[in-house]
Every structure is written in C-alpha cells, then in structure tokens.
N, C-alpha and C positions, 0 to 999 in steps of 0.2 A: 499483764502489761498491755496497753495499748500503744498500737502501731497503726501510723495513718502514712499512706504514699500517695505522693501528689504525679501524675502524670500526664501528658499533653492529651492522649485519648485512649479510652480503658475499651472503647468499642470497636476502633480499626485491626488491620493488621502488621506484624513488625516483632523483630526480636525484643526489644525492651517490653512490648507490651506482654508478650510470651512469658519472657523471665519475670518480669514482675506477677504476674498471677503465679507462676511456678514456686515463684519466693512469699508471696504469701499466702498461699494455701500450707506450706510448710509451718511455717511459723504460728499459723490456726491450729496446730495439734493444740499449741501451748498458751496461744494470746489472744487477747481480741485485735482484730486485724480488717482495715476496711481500706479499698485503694479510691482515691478521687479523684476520677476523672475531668480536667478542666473543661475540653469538649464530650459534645455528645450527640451525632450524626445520624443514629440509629437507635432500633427499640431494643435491643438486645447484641448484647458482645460477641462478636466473631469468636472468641476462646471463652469458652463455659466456665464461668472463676468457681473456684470450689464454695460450698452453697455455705460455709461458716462464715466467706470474706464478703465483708459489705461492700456495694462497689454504687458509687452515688456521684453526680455530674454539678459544675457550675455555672457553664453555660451552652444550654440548647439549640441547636441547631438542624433541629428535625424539624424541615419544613413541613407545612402546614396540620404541624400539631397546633395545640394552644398555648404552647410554651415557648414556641421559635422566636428567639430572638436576635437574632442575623438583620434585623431592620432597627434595633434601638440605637439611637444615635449614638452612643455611647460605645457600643462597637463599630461604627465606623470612622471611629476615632482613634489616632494613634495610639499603642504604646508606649510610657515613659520609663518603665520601670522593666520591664521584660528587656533583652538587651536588641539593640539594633543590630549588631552583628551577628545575633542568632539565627542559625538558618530557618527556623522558625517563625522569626520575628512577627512577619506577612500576615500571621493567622494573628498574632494578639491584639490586640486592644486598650482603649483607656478602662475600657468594662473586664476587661481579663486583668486589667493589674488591679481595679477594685474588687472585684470577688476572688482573688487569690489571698488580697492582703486580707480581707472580711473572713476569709477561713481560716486562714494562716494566725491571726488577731486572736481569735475563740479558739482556737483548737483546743477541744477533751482527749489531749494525747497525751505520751508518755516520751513517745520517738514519733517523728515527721522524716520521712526519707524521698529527697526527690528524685528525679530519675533523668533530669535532662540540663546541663547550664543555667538556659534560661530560669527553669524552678529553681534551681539551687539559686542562681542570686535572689530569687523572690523567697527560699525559706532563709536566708542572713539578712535579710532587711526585715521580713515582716513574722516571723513567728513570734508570738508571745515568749516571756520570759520561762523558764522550768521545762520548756520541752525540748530535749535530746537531737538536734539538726544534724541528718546525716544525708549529706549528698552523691548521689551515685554519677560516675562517668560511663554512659557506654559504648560512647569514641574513643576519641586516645586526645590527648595534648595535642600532639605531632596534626592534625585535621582540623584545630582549630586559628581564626585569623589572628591577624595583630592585636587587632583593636578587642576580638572576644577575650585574648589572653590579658588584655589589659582591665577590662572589666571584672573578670574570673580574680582577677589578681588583687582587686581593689574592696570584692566581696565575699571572696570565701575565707577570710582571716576570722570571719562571723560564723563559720561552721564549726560545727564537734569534730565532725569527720567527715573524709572523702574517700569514697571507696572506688576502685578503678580493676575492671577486665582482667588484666594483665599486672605481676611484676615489674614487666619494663616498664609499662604506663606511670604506674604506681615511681620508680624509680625517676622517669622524666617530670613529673610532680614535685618530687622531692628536690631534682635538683635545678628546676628552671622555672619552677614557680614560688618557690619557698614561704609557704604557710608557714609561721609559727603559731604554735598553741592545736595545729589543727593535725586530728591523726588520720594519716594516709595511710590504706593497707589495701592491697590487694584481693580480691573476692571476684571468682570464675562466677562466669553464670548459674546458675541450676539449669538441669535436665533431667524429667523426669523418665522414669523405667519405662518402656515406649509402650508396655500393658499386650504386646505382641510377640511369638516364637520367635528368638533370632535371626540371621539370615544362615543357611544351612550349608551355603558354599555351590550350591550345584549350579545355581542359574551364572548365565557367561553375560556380564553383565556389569559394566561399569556404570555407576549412578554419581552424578552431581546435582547439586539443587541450590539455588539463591538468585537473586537479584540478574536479568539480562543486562547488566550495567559494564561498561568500561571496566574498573577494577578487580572485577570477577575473570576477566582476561580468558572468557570462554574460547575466543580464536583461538587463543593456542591449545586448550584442550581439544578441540575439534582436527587441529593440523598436526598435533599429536597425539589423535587418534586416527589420521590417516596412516602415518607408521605404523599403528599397531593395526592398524588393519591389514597391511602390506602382510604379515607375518603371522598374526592370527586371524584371519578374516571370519572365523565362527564368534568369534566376541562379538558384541552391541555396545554402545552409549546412550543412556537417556540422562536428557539433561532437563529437570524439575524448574519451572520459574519463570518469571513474566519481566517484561522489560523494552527500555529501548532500541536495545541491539538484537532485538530478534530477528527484523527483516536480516540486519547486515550479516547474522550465523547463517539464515538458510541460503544465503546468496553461496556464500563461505563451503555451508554444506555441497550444495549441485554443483560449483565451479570444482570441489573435489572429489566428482562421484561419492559421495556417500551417505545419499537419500537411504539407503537400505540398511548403515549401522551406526546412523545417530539421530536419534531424532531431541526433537522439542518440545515435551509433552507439558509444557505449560503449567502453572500454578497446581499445587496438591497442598490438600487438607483434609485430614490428614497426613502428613509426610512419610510417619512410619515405615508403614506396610508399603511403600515404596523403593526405604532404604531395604527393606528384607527382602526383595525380589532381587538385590544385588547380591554380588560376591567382591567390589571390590567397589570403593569410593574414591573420585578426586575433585580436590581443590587446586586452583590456577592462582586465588588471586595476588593483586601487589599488596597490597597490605590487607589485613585484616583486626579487627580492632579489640578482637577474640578469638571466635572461629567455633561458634553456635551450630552448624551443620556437620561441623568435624566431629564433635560429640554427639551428634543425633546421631551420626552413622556409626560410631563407635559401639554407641548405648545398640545400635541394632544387630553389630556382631563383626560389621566392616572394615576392615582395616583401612587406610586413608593414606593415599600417594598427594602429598598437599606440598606445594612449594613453600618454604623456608623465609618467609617474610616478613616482616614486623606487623602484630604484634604473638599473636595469641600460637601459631601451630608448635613452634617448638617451645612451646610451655606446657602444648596437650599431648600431642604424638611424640612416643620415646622413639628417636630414630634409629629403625632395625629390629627395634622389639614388638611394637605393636601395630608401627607404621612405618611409612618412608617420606623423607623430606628432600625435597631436592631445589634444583637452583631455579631461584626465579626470573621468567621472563624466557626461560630455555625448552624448546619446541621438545628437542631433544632429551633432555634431562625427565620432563613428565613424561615421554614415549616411555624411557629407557624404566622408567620409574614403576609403571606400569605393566610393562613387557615381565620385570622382572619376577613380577607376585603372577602375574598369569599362566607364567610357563612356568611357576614351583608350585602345585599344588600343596606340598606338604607345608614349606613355608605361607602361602595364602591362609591354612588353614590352625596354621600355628599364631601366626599374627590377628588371624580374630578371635580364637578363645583369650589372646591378651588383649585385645580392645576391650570385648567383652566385661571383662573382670575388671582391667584398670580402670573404666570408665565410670565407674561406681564411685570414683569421688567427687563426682557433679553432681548425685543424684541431692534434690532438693531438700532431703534432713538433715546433711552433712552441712550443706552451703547455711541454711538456717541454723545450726548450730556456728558456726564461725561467727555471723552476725549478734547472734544472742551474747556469746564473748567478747566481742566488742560492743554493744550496747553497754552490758554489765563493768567493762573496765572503764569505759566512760563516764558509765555512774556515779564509781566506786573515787575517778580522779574528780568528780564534782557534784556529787552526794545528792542528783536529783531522779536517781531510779533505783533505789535500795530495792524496790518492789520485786524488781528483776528475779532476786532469788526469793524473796519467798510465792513466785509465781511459781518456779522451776524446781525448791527448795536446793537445789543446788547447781550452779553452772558446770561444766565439764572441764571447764579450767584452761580451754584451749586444745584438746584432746586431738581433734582435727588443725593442727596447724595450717599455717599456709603452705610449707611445703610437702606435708600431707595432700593436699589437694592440688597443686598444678607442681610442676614437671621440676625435678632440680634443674640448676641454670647450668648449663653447658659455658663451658669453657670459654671464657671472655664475655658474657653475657653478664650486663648488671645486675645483683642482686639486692 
C-alpha cells in the first residue's frame, strides 16, 4: 500500500513532526511510505526520517539556493483555500494552496493522511477521487476558534476519517462537531524504545522538558519545588526546553533561592539520555493535548507526577500504579506529589518498572497496526484499498484496540 502524509514542515522541530516520521517509519516495515513536506527551510531534517521513508518538499525556501522561492509573487499572495483562522495561516499562500492542490490532484497514493486543520481542509477539497483521506488532529477541538470550528465543520464531512490524541478529543468530535459519514477514532502518538538503559533510580533528580510557555505552568513546578526543597534539599530540578518564559522562571528562580536545585538547561536533542539521568519526572501543565514527554519519560523508566488536566495524562498515567496525578493549578498538590515517590523509594521504584513495561503501548508498531486496521475497515466500507491485505496478507483484526493502548476511562470521563 502507499501512504503519502502531507505536513507543514518535515525539516523543523515539533512533536507532530517527531510523531509523524515515528509513524511512518513504522508503517515502512510494511508499505511504501513518503511524508511531503509543504515547506522546506533547510538541507536536511532536524529528525533523521528512516532511510525507506521518502520525504520530498513543495515549496523552498532555503535562501540563496537556486530553488528559493520566497520572492515569486505568487507567495506573497494570500491564501484562499488554507483557512484564515489557522494559526498557520501567516505562512501560506496563493502558491501553497496551488501546489497543495497540484499534489493532492495527482497523487500515486493509496491513503493521504494530513497532519494539521489547515491540510486536512486542503485534503476534502483537493485530493483526487480513490484515495483513502485521513486527517489527523494534534490539538484538541477545545484550542480551536469559532470561525476555525466553522470551517472544520463545513470541510471535513469530505474526510474518511479523523483520528485525534485523545478519547476525550475524539469524544468532543463526536459530539460538538458531528461529521456524519466520517470515522473518528482515537490514536496516541507513537514513541519509539528510546535505544537507551533505562533510568536506574539512583540519580536525585526530577526532570521536566517542553515548551517555556505559559501553559506548561513551569512556576508552579519551580515553587513547588521550593517545598520540596525545604524537606529534601539533596534533590535537583532540571528543566529541558526553550521559550518565552525563561527570563521570567530565572527571575522566579533567584527571588527563591534556588540557583543551586533548579536549573534550565535549555533545548536537548536528544531527549533521552536526559530522561535517564532522572529518577522522577513532572508535568505542571493546564492542558495538554496529549502528553508526548509523559511517554518519553515513561519509555525511559520514570514514573510522572503530571497534573490531571484535559487531555491526554489521565488516559496515559494509571494513577498510583505507574504514576501520580494530581490537581491542577495546585503549588501544593505537585509538592505533595512529588515529596511522596521521593521519600518511598520502594514505591519510586515500583512505579517505574510499571511505567516501563506499560508504556509499550506507544511504541510505533503497535500505533501502526491500529492505523493499518482502520485504513483496512475503511477500505473494506468503500472498496478502494482491497490491496491493504494482500499487502499484509492479513490484518490483525484490531488486535490492539483502543483501549488496549490508552488508559480505561475513569469514572465519569467520557468514553
């Protein structure tokens, strides 16, 4: 089977760009699989795509190649067809909605899967007829405007399918957007085996990593880890990631003495062998739209003190079995959260051989097999990818369900 993903840029950095070469490097056991990138800023991809996946650009903007084209009048011309309400929008063009439709028109695919709104209205307008449109969310509803929900609302009735982060996502989909005809199903990121020891427990060392942004609500992790500093002062904090709010944490930091057990050790890439130098991971934020570093640190052996937020931690961390969820926006609550896997060593160490182990339904063969299962049922309700099985000679039938792979829903959570 062929599998083409259309993405805003296959050469930056960013979780969808991550996941999407994660997801199809998987899928290249079995298919031919190329991702297209719409821009292309650079000679080569910040994440190394696996050497089966084709990864090929439509418009250049490496300046002073022979191919830049950041000057053709044609890109500094609006968008009409990309949506204006996409946060994106800024970067399109009259030339990005022609050479989207121009690829999207010819495509030699099987399945076209995009990866952001904006594509997804560009694959229900413009893909040829016989090929299989599945559009990925990897925000949530809940983060999108009026006028985008209006647009989403008016274009994706032209999808096969929309696949979303989260259960609940998938659920606010279902009931406040109501596609008919179109299947919505829930699919976790992939995360690959991080190819590293896991963390061993020994180092005294809480690790966070992501975005210095507002929503990450690093100040509280900082002012509750003054509390635990109060009580264990042999613990550390390093917190992974670049951002806006960096001046305003180290301000945060020296106003609370604690130059000497937190620092800011800035963007890593690698991540890994970062998570492994901990023994304990936390997440602060107010929402998250999944919770892609909960699973990096899981995959590394971590157990995760992660606030209870919408969408994704309490669909990944079982709370009390392999992690702790606590209340968000509560100083106290992530102290408390924290204090309490620090001062149990037995329990620390019992809750990462369950991270460990349960985190293994992220890993990228699994999530590739769910996908393959719905391409296939897809197919099968409109008879334009029979190929499917004799690619695979047989699908797994669903083997991994969905809630095989993210968390049963706790008690009053929609399922």
């Amino acid at each position: 089977m062929q599998i083409s993903f259309l993405i805003n840029n296959a050469y930056g950095i960013g979780g969808t760009i991550r996941t999407t070469y994660n997801l199809a490097s998987a899928l290249a056991d079995h298919h031919d699989v190329e991702v297209v990138s719409v821009f292309r800023h650079r000679d080569e991809p910040v994440f190394a795509p696996d050497s089966r996946v084709r990864v090929r650009h439509l418009v250049d903007l490496r300046k002073g190649t022979a191919g830049y084209e950041g000057d053709d009048p044609e890109f500094l011309r609006p968008a009409t067809v990309f949506p204006r309400s996409e946060g994106r929008y800024e970067q399109y063009s009259a030339l990005t909605d022609r050479r989207i439709a121009a690829h999207l028109g010819s495509l030699d695919a099987d399945v076209v899967v995009g990866t952001r709104p904006g594509l997804n209205v560009h694959l229900a307008r413009d893909t040829r007829r016989g090929v299989l449109r599945v559009g990925q969310e990897h925000l949530t509803l809940g983060t999108h405007s009026t006028a985008l929900r209006r647009e989403l609302r008016g274009s994706y009735p032209r999808l096969d399918a929309l696949t979303t982060t989260t259960e609940a996502d998938a659920y606010a989909y279902r009931e406040q957007l109501r596609l008919p005809g179109v299947r919505i199903q829930a699919m976790p990121n992939p995360v690959p085996e991080p190819g590293i020891a896991p963390a061993d427990g020994s180092g005294k060392w809480v690790v966070a990593a992501g975005r210095l942004a507002p929503v990450k609500r690093y100040d509280l992790l900082v002012r509750a880890f003054d509390q635990v500093r109060a009580e264990r002062p042999d613990w550390r904090l390093r917190i992974y990631g670049g951002g806006k709010q960096k001046d305003k944490l180290r301000t945060l930091i020296d106003e609370l003495g604690l130059y000497n057990h937190v620092y800011l050790m800035g963007p890593a890439h690698p991540i890994e062998p970062e998570w492994a130098k901990g023994s304990l991971a936390a997440v602060t934020s107010t929402y998250e739209s999944f919770g892609m570093t909960i699973v990096e640190a899981m995959r590394c052996g971590l157990p995760v003190v992660s606030t209870d937020c919408p969408h994704g931690p309490g669909e990944i961390i079982d709370n009390g079995v392999d992690g702790r969820l606590v209340k968000v926006g509560s100083v106290e609550a992530i102290s408390g959260g924290l204090l309490e896997l620090i001062n149990n060593d037995t329990l620390r160490q019992e809750m990462s051989a369950r991270a460990l182990k349960g985190s293994e339904r992220f890993d990228p063969a699994r999530i590739a097999e769910r996908y393959e299962d719905l391409f296939g049922s897809l197919s099968s309700r409109g008879g334009s990818l029979g190929l499917l099985h004799r690619a695979r000679g047989s699908l797994l039938g669903g083997a991994y369900a969905v809630r095989d792979v993210l968390r049963p829903q706790r008690k009053g959570h929609p399922a």
